[in-house]
C-alpha positions as CSV (number, residue, x, y, z in Angstrom):
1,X,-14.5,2.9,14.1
2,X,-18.4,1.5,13.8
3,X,-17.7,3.6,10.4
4,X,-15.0,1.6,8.7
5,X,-15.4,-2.1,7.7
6,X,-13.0,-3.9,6.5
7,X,-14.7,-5.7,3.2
8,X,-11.4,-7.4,1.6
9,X,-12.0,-10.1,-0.6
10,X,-8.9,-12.2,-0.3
11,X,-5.0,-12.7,0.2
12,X,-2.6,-10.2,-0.8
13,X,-4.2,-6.6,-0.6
14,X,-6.9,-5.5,2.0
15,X,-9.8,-2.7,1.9
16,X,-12.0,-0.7,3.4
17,X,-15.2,0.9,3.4
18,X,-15.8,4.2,5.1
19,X,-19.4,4.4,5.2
20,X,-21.0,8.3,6.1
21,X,-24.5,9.7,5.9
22,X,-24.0,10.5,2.4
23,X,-21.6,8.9,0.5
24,X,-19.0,5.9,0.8
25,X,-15.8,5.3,0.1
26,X,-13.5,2.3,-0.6
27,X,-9.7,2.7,0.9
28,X,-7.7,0.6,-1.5
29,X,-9.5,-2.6,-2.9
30,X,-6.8,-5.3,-3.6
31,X,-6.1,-7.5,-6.5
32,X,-8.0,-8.0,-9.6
33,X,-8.1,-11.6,-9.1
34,X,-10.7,-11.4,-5.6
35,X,-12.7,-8.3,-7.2
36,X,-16.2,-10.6,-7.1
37,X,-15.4,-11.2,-3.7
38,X,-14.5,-7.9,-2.8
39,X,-17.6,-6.7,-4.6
40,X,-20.1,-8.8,-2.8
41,X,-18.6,-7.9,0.9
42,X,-19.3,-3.8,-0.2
43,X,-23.0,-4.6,-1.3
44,X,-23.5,-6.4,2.1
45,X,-22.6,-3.5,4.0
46,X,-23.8,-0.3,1.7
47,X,-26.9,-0.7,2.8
48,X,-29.1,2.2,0.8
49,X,-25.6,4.0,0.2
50,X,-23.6,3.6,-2.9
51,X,-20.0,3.2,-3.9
52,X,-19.1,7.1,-4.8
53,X,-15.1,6.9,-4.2
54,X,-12.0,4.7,-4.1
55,X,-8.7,5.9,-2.8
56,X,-5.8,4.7,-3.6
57,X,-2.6,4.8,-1.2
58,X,-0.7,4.4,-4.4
59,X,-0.7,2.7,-7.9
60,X,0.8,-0.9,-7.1
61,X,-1.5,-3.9,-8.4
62,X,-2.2,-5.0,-5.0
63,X,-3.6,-2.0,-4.1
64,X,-5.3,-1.1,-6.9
65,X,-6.2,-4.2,-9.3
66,X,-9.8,-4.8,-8.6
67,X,-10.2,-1.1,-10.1
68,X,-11.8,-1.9,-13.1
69,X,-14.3,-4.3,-11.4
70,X,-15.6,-2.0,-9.4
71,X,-16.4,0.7,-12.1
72,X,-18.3,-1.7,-13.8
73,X,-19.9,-2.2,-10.6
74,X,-20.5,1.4,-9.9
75,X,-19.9,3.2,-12.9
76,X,-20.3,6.4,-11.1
77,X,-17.7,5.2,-9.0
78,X,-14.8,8.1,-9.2
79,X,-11.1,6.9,-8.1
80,X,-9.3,9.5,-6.3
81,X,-5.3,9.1,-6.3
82,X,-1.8,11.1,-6.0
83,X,-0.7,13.0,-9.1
84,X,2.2,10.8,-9.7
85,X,-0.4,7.6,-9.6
86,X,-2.3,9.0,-12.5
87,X,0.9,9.6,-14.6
88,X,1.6,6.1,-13.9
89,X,-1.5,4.6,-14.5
90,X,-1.3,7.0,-18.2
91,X,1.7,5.0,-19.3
92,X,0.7,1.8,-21.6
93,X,3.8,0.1,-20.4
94,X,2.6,0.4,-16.6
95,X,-1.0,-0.9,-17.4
96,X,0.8,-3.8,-19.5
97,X,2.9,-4.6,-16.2
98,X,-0.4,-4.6,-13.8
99,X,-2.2,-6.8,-16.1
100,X,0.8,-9.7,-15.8
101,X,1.1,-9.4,-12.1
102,X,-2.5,-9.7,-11.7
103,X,-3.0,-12.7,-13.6
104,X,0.2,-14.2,-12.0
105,X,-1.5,-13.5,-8.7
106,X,-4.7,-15.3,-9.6
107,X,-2.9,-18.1,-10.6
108,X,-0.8,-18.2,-7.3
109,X,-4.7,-18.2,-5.7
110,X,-5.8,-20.3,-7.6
111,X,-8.4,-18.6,-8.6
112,X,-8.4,-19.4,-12.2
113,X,-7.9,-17.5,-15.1
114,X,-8.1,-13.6,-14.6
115,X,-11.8,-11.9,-15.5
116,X,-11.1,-9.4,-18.6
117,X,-11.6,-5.7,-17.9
118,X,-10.5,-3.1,-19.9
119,X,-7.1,-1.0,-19.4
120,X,-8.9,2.3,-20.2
121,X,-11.0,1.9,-16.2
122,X,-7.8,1.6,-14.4
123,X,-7.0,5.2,-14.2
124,X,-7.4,7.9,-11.2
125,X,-9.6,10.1,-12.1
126,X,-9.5,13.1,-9.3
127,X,-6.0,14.2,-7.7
128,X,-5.9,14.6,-4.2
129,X,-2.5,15.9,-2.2
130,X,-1.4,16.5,0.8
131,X,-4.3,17.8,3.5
132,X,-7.3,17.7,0.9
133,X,-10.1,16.7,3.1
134,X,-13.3,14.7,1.6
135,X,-16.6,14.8,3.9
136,X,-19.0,11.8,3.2
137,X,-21.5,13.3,5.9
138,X,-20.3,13.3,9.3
139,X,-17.0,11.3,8.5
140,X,-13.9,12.8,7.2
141,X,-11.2,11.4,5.3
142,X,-7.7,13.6,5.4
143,X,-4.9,13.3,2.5
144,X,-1.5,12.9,4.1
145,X,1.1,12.4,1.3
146,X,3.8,10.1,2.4
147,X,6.2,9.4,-0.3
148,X,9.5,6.6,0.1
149,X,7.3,3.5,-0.5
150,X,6.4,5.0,-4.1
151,X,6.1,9.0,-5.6
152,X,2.8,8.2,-4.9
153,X,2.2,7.1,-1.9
154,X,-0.5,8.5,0.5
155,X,-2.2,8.0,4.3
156,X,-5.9,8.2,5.0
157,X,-6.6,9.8,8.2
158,X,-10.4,9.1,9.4
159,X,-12.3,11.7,11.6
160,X,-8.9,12.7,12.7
161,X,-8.8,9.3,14.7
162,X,-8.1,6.6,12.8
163,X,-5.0,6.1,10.5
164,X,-4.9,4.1,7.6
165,X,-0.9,4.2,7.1
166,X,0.8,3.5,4.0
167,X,3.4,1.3,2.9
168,X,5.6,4.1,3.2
169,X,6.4,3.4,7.0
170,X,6.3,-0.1,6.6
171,X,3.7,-3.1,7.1
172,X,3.4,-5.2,10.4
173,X,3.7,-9.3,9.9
174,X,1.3,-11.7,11.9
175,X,4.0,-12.1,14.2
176,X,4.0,-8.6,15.3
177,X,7.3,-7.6,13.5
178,X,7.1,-4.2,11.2
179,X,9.5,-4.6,7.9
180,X,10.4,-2.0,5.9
181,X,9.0,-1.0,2.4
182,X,11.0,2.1,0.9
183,X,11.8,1.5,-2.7
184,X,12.3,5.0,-4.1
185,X,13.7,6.4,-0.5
186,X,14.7,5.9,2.8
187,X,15.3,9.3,4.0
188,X,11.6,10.3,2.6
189,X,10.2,7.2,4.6
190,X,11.5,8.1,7.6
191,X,10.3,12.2,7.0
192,X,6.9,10.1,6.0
193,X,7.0,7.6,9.9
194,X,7.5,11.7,11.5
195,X,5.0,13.1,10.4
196,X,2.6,10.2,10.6
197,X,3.8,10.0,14.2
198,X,3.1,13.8,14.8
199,X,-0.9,12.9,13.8
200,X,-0.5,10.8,17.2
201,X,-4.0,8.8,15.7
202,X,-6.0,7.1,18.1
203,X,-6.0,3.8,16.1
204,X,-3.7,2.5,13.1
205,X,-4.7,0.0,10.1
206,X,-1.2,-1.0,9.0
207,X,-1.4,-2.1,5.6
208,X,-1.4,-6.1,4.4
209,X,-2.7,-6.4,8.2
210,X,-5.4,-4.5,9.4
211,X,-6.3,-2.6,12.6
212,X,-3.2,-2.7,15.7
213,X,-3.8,-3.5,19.0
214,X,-3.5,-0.6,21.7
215,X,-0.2,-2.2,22.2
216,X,1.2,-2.2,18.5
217,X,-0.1,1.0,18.6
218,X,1.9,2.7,20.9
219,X,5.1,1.2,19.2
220,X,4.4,0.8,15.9
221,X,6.2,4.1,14.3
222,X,9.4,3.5,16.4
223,X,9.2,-0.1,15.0
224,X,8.9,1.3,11.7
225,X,12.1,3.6,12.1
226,X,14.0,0.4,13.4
227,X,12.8,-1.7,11.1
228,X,14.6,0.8,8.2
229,X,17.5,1.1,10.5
230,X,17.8,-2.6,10.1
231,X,17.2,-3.3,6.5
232,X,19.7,-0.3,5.8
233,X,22.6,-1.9,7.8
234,X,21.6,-5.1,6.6
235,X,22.1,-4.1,3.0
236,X,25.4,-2.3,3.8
237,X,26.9,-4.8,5.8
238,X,26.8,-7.3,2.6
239,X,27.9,-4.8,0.4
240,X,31.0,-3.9,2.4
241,X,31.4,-7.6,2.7
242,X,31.5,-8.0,-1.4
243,X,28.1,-9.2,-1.7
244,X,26.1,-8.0,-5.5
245,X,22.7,-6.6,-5.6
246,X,21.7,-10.5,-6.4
247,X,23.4,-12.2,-3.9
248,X,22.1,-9.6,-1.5
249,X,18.3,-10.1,-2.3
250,X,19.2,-13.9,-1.9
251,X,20.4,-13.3,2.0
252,X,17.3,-10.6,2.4
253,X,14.9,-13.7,1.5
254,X,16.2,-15.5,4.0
255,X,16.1,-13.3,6.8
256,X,12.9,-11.2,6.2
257,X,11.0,-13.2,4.1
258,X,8.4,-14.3,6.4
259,X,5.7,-17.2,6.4
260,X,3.5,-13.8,6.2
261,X,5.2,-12.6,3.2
262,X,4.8,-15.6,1.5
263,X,0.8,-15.4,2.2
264,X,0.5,-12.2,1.5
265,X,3.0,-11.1,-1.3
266,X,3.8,-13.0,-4.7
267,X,7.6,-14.0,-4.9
268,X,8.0,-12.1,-7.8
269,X,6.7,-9.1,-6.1
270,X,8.6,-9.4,-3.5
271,X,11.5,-9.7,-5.0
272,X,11.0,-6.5,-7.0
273,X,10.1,-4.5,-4.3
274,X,13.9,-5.5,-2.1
275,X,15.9,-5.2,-5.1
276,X,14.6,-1.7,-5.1
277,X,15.1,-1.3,-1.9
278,X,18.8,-2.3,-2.4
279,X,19.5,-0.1,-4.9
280,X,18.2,2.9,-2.9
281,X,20.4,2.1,0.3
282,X,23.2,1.2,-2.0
283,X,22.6,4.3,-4.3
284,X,22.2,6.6,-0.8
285,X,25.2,5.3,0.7
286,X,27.3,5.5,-2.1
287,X,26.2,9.2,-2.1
288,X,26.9,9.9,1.7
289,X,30.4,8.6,1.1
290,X,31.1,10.4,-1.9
291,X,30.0,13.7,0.4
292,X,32.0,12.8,3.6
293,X,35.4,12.9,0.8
């Protein structure tokens, strides 16, 4: 652990910086709007190193946004990220989409108005799958693709010890509660919590909080199954009741919207992120049905 520091530079998407003998990398970096911040924390602790990679767990502006900042930064930089992410990050319509998050974000922060970067940085520029292994001199960083959170959604595991998890299996509040965060597929999430379980790493990083205590640890990926258990028969319970994908995400705000949430995760975000989730249990129940008949 003396190897990873976290260096995130504000509310609403952490990183990290793996440091080895040779070479350091940057696991996820957060939004565009804390990138100077972010920045400054990574020179403090590089040390005579340099910033050779970032990896991305997958292509959402929270993980991703200070992208562009950092290659000015480090212009050798390279950014190392799921297939699926660079399609996304290919398509002008996704870029356009980043870019008005991230300045809503840095308004929500108050930070001011958004820095300009240019599109044409934000892109992943070396694919990595499922068990690719990069060695930065005496530390390891393993691929494990964990899809159900996005297409492109990937784990870090650190000299086989220490897990950075994805959003995938969900993310763990300040309160100690784990909510769910499938928006393309439950079943794959669960498949994903499995085989992260299997791993059975030493330490976890859960994302939006950082590293879990031994406690948290022991639980957290049966917490994460429950926690899809419960947002599944949440969302069928109010559709068999009559409820509409709208009135639904206005009960799940309620109920899981957390003062963490609200620290942590734009409303807008939020919101875009449960409706998907609705659709997919909706979608996946409606299917189950149809193959009971």
């Amino acid at each position: 652990m003396d190897k990873i520091v976290e260096v995130t530079g504000g509310d609403g998407g952490n990183a990290f910086l793996i440091l080895g003998r040779e070479k350091a990398a940057l696991l996820d970096c957060g939004m565009a709007y804390c990138a100077d911040k972010l920045i400054s924390n990574i020179k403090q602790r590089l040390n005579k190193l340099t910033l050779d990679y970032i990896f991305i767990s997958h292509s959402h502006y929270d993980h991703i946004g200070a992208i562009p900042y950092l290659k000015q930064e480090w212009p050798n930089c390279k950014v190392f990220g799921a297939e699926h992410a660079k399609k996304i990050l290919e398509r002008p319509n996704a870029l356009k989409a980043i870019r008005g998050l991230s300045n809503n974000a840095a308004i929500i922060y108050n930070s001011g108005d958004l820095q300009e970067y240019q599109d044409e940085l934000l892109k992943v520029d070396i694919i990595i799958a499922d068990g690719d292994i990069t060695d930065l001199g005496g530390v390891t960083i393993k691929v494990i693709a964990t899809p159900g959170h996005t297409q492109c959604s990937l784990a870090f595991l650190v000299n086989n010890e220490t897990l950075f998890a994805s959003e995938t299996t969900g993310y763990m509040s300040e309160s100690g509660k784990v909510y769910a965060a499938f928006i393309t597929s439950s079943s794959a999430a669960l498949a994903s919590i499995h085989k992260c379980q299997e791993l059975n790493p030493k330490f976890i990083i859960s994302p939006h909080f950082g590293l879990l205590n031994k406690q948290a640890t022991q639980d957290y990926w049966i917490n994460c199954s429950l926690a899809i258990q419960e947002t599944k028969n949440f969302i069928i319970d109010l559709s068999g009741q009559g409820y509409n994908e709208e009135q639904i995400l206005a009960e799940y705000e309620k109920e899981f919207r957390d003062q963490t949430s609200k620290n942590q995760q734009p409303i807008d975000a939020f919101r875009l992120n449960v409706s998907n989730m609705i659709k997919v249990v909706r979608n996946e129940n409606n299917d189950s049905q149809y193959r009971l008949t």
